[in-house]
Biopython code that builds the backbone (N, CA, C, O; Angstrom):
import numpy as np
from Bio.PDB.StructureBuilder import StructureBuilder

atoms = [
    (1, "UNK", "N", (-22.523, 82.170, 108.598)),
    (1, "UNK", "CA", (-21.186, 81.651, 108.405)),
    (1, "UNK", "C", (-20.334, 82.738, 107.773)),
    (1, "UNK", "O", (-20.667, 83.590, 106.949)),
    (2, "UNK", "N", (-19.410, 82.563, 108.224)),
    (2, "UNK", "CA", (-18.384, 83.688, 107.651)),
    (2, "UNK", "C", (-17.251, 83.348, 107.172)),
    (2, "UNK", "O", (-16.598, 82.411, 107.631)),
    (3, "UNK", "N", (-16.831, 84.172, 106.052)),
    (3, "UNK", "CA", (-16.287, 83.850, 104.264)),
    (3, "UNK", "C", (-14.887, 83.261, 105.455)),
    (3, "UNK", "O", (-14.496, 82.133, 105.757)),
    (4, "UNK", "N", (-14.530, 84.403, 105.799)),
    (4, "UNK", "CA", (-12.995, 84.521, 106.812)),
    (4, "UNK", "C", (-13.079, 84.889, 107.937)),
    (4, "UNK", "O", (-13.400, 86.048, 108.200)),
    (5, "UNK", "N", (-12.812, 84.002, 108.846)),
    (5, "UNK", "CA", (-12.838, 84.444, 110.287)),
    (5, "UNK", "C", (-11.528, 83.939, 110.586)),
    (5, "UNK", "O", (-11.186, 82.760, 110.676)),
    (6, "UNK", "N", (-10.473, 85.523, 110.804)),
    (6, "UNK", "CA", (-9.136, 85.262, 111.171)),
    (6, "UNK", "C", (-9.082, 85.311, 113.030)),
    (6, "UNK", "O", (-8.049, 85.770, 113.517)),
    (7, "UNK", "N", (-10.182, 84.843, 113.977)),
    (7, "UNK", "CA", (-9.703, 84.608, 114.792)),
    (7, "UNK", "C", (-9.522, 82.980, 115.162)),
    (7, "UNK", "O", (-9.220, 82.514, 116.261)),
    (8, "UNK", "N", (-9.734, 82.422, 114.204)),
    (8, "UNK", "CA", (-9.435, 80.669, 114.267)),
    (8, "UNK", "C", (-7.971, 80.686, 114.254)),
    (8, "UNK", "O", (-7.217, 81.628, 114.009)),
    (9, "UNK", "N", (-7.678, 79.341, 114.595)),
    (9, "UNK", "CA", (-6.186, 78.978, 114.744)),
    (9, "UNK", "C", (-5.713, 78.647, 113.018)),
    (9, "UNK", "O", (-6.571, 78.433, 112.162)),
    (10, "UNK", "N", (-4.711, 78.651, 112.814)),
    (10, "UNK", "CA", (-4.485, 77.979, 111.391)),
    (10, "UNK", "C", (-4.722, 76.645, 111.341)),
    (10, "UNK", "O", (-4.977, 76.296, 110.188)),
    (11, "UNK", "N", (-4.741, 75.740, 112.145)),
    (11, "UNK", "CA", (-5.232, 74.292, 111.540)),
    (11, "UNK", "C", (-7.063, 74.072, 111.438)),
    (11, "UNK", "O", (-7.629, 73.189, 110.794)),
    (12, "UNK", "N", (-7.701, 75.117, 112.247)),
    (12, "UNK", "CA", (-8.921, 75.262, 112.257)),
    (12, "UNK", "C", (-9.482, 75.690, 110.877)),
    (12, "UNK", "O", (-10.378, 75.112, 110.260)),
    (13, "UNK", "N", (-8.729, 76.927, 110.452)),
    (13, "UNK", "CA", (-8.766, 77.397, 109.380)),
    (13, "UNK", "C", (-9.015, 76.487, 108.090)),
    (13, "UNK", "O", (-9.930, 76.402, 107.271)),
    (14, "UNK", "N", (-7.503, 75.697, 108.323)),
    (14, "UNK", "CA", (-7.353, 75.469, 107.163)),
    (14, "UNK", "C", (-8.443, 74.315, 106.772)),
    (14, "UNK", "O", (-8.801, 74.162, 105.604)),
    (15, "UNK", "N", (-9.101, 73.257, 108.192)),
    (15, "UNK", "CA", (-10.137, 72.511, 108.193)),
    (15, "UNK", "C", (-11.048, 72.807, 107.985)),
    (15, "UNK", "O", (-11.565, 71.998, 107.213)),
    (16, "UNK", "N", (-12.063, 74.064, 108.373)),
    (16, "UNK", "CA", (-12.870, 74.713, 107.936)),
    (16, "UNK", "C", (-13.158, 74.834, 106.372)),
    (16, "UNK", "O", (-14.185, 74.426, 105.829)),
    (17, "UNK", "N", (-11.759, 75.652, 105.539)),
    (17, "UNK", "CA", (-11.504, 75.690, 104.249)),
    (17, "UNK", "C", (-11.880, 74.305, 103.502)),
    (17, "UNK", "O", (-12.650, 74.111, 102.561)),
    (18, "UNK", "N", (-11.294, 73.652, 104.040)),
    (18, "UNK", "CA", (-10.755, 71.925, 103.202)),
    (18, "UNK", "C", (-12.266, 71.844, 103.136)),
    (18, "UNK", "O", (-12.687, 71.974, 101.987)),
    (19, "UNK", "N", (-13.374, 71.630, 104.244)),
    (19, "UNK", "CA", (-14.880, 71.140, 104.631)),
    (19, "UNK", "C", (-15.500, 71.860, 103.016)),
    (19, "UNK", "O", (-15.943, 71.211, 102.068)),
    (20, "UNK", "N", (-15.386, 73.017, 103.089)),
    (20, "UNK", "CA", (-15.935, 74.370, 102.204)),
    (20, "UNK", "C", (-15.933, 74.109, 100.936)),
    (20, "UNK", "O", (-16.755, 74.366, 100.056)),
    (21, "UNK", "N", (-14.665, 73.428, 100.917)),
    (21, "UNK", "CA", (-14.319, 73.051, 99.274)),
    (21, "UNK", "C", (-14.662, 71.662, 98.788)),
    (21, "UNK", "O", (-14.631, 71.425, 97.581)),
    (22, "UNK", "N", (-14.999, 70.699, 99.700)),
    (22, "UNK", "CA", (-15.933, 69.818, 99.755)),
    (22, "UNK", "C", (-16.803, 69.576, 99.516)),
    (22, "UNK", "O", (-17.079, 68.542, 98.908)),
    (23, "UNK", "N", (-17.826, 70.652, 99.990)),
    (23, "UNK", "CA", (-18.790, 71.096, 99.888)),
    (23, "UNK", "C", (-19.419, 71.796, 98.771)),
    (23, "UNK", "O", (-20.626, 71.864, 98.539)),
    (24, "UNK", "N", (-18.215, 72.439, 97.941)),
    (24, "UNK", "CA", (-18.502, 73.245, 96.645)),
    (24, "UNK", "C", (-19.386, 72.821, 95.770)),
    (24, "UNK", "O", (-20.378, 73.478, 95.455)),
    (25, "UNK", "N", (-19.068, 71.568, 95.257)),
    (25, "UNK", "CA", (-19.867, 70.858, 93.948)),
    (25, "UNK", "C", (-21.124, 70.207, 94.440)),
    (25, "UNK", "O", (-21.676, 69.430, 93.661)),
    (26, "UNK", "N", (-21.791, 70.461, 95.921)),
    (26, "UNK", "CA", (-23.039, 70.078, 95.914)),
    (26, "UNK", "C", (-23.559, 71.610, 95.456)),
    (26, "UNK", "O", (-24.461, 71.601, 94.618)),
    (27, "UNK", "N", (-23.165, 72.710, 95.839)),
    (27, "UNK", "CA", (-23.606, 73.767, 95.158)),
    (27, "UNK", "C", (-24.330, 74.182, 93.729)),
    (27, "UNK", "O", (-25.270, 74.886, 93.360)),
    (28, "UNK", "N", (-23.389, 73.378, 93.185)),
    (28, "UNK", "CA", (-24.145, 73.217, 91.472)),
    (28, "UNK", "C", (-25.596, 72.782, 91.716)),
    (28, "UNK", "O", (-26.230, 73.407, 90.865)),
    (29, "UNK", "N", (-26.513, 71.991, 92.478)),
    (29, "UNK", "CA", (-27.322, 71.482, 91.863)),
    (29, "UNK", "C", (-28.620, 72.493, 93.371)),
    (29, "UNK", "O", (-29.788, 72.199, 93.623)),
    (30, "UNK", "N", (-27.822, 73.539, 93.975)),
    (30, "UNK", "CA", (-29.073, 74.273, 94.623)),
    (30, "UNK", "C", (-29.821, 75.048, 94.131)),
    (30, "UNK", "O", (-29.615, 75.610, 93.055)),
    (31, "UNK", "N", (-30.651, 75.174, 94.731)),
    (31, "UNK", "CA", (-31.504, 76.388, 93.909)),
    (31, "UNK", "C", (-31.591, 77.719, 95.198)),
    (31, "UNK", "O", (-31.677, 77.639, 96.423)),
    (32, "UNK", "N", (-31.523, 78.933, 94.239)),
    (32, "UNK", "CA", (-31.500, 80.174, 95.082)),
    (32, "UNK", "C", (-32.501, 81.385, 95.050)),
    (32, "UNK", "O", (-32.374, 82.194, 94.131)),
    (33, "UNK", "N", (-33.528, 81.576, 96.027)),
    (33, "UNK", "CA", (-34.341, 82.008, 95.408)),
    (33, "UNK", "C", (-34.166, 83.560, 96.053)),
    (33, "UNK", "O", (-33.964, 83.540, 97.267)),
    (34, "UNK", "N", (-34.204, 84.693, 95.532)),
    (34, "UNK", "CA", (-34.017, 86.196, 95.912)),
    (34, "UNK", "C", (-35.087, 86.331, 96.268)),
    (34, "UNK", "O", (-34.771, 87.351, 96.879)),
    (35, "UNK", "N", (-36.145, 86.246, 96.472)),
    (35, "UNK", "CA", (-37.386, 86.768, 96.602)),
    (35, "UNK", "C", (-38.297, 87.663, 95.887)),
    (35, "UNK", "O", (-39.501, 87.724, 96.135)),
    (36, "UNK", "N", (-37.636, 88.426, 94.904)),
    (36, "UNK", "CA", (-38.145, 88.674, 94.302)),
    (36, "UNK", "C", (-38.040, 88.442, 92.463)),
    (36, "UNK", "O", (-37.315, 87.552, 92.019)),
    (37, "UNK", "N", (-38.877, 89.386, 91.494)),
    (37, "UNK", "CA", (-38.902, 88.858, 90.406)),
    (37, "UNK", "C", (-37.535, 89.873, 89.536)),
    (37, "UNK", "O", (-37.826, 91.022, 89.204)),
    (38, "UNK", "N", (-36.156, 89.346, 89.244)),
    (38, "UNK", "CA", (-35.401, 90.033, 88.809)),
    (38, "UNK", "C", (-35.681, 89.975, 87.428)),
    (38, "UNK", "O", (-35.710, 88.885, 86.856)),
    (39, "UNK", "N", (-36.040, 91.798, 86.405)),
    (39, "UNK", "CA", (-36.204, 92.024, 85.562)),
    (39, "UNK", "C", (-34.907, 91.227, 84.506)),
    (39, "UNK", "O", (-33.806, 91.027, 85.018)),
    (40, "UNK", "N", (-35.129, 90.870, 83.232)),
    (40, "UNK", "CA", (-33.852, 90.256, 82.180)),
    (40, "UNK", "C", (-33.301, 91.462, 81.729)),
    (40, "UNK", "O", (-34.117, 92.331, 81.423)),
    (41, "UNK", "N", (-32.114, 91.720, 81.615)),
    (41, "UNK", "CA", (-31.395, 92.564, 81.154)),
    (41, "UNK", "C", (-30.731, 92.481, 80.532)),
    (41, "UNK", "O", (-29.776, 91.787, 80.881)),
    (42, "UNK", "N", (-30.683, 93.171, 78.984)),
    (42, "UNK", "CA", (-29.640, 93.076, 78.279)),
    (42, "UNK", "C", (-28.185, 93.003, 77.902)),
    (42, "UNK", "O", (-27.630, 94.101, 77.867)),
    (43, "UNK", "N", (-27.552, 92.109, 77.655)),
    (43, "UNK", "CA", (-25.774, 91.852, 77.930)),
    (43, "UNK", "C", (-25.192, 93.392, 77.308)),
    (43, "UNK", "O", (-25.802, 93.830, 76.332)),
    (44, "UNK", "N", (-24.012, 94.222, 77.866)),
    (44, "UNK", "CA", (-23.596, 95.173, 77.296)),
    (44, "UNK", "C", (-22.641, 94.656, 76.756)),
    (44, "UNK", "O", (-21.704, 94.111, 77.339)),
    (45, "UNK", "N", (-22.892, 94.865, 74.734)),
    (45, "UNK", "CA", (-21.504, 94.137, 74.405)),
    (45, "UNK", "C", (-20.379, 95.120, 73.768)),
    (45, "UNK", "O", (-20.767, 95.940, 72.936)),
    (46, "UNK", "N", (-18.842, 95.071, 74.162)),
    (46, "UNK", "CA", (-18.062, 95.706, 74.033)),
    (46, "UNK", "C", (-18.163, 96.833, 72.165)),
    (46, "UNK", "O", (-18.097, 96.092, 71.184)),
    (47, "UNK", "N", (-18.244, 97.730, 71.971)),
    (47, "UNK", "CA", (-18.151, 98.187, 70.909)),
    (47, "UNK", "C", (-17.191, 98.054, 69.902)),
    (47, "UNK", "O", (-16.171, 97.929, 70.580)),
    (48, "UNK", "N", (-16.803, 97.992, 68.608)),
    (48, "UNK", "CA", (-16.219, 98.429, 67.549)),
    (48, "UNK", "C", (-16.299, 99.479, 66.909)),
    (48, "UNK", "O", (-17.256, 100.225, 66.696)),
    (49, "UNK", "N", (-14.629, 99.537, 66.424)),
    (49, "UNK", "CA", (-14.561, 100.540, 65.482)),
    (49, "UNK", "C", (-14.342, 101.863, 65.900)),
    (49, "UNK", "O", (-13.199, 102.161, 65.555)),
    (50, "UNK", "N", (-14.976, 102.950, 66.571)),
    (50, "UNK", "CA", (-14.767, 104.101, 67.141)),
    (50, "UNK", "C", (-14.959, 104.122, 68.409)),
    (50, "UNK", "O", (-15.262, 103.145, 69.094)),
    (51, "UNK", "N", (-14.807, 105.141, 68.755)),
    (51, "UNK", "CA", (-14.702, 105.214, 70.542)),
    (51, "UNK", "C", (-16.099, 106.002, 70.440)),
    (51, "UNK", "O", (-16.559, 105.955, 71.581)),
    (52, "UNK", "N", (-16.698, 106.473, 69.884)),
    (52, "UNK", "CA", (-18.448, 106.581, 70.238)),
    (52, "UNK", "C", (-19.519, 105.175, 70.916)),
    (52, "UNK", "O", (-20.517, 104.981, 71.610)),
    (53, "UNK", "N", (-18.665, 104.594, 70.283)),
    (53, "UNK", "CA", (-20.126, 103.474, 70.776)),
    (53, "UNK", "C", (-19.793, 103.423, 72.453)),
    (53, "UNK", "O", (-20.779, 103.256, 73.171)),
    (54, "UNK", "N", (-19.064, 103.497, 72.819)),
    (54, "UNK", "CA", (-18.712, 103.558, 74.443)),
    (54, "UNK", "C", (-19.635, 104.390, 74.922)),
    (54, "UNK", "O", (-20.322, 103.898, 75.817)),
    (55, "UNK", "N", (-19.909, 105.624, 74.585)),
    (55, "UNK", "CA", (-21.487, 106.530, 75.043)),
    (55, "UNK", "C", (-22.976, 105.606, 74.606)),
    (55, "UNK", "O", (-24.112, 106.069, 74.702)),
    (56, "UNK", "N", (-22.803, 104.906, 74.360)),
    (56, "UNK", "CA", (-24.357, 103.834, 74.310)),
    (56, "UNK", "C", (-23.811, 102.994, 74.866)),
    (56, "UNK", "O", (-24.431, 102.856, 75.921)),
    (57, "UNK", "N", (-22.964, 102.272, 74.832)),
    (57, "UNK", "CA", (-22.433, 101.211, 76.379)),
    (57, "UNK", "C", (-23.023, 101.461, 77.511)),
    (57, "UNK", "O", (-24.035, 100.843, 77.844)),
    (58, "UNK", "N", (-22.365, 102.586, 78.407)),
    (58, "UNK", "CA", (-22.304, 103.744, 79.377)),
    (58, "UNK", "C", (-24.156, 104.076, 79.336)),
    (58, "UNK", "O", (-24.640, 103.920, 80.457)),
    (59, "UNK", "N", (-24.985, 104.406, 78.475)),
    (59, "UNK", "CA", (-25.969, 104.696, 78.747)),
    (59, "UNK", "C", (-27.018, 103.778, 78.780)),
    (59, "UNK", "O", (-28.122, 104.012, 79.271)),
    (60, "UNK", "N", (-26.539, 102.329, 78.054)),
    (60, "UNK", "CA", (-27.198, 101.046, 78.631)),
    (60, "UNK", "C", (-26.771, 100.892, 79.966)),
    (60, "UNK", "O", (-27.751, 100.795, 80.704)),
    (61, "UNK", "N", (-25.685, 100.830, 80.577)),
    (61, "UNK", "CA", (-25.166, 100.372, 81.935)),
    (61, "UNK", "C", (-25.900, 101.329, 83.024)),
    (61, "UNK", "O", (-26.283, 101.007, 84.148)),
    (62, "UNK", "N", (-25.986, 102.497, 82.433)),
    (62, "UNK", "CA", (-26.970, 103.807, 83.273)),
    (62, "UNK", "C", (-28.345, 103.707, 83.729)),
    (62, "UNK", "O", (-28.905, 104.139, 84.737)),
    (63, "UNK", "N", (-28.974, 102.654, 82.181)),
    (63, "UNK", "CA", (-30.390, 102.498, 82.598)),
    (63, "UNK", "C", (-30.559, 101.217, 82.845)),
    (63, "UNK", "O", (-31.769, 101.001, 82.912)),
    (64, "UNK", "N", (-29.905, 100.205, 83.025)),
    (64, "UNK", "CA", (-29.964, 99.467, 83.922)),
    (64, "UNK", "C", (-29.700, 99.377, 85.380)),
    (64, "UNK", "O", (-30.078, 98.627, 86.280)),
    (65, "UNK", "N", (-28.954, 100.358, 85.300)),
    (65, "UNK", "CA", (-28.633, 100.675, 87.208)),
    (65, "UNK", "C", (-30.017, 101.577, 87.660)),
    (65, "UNK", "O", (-30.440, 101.525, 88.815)),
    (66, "UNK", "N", (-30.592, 102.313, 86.727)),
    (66, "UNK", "CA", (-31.642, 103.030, 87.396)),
    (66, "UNK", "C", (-33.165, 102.075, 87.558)),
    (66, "UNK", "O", (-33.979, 102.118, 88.481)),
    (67, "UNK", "N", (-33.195, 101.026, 86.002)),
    (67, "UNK", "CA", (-34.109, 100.072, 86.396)),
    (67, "UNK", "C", (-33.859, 99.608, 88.082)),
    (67, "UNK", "O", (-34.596, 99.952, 89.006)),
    (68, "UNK", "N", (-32.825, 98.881, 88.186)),
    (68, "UNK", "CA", (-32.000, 98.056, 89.510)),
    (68, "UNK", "C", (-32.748, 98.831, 90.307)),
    (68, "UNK", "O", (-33.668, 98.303, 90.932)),
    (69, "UNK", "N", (-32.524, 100.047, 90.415)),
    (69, "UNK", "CA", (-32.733, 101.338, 91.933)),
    (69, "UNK", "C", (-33.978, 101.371, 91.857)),
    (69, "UNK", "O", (-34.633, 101.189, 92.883)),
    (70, "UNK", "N", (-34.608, 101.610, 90.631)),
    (70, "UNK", "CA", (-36.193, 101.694, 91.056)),
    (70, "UNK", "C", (-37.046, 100.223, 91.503)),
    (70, "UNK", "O", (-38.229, 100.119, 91.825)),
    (71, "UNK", "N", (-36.378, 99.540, 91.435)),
    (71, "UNK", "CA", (-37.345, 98.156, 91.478)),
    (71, "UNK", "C", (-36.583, 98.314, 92.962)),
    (71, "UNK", "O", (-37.548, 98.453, 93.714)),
    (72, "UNK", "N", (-35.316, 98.370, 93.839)),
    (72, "UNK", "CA", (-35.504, 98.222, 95.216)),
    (72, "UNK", "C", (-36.099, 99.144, 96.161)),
    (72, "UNK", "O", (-36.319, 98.918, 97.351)),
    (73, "UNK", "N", (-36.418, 100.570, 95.295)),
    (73, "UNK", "CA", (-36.902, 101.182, 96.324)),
    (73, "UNK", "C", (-38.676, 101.677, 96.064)),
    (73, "UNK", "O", (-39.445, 102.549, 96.470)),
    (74, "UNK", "N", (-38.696, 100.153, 94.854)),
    (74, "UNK", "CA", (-40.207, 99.694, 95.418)),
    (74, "UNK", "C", (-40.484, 98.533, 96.177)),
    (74, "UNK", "O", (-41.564, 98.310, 96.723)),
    (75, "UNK", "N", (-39.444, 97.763, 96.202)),
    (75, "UNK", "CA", (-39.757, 96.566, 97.192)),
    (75, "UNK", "C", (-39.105, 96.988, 98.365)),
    (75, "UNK", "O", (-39.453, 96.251, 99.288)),
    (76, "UNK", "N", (-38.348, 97.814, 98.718)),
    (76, "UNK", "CA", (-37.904, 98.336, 100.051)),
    (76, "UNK", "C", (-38.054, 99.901, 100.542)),
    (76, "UNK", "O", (-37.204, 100.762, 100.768)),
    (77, "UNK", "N", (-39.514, 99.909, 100.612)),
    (77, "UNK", "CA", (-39.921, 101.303, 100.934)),
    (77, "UNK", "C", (-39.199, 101.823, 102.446)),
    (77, "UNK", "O", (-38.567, 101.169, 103.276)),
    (78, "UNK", "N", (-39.428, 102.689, 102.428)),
    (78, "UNK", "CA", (-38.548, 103.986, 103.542)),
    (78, "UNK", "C", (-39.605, 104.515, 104.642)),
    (78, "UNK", "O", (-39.263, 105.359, 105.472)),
]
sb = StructureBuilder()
sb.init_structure("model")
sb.init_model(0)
sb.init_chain("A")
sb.init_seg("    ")
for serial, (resi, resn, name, xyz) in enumerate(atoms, 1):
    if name == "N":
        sb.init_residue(resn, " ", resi, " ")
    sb.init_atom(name, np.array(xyz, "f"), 0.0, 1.0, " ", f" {name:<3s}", serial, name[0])
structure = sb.get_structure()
């Protein structure tokens, strides 16, 4: 299914939409499963006080993107 498909007519559209949003609040109660086991990661929380703590922000956000990369390109070998 697709988010926007602008080759519908506008009343198609907008029926499509209306259905979608209908549909929203059974959403709350699905369950979604990724397939695999996503590691917990620590919240990055905004710093105080000096503009240093932004370089440990930045280097939490760093090693969580490299955790991220190494865990897909062990479940999606080449």
């Amino acid at each position: 299914m697709k988010i926007i498909d602008f080759s519908l007519s506008r009343r198609r559209s907008f029926a499509r939409g209306f259905l979608k949003g209908l549909g929203a609040p059974y959403m709350l109660y699905g369950s979604f499963d990724v397939g695999i086991d996503v590691p917990s990661v620590a919240p990055v929380l905004p710093s105080t006080g000096n503009n240093l703590g932004h370089v440990g922000d930045w280097n939490r956000i760093g090693n969580d993107m490299r955790t991220a990369i190494r865990l897909y390109e062990q479940t999606h070998p080449t």
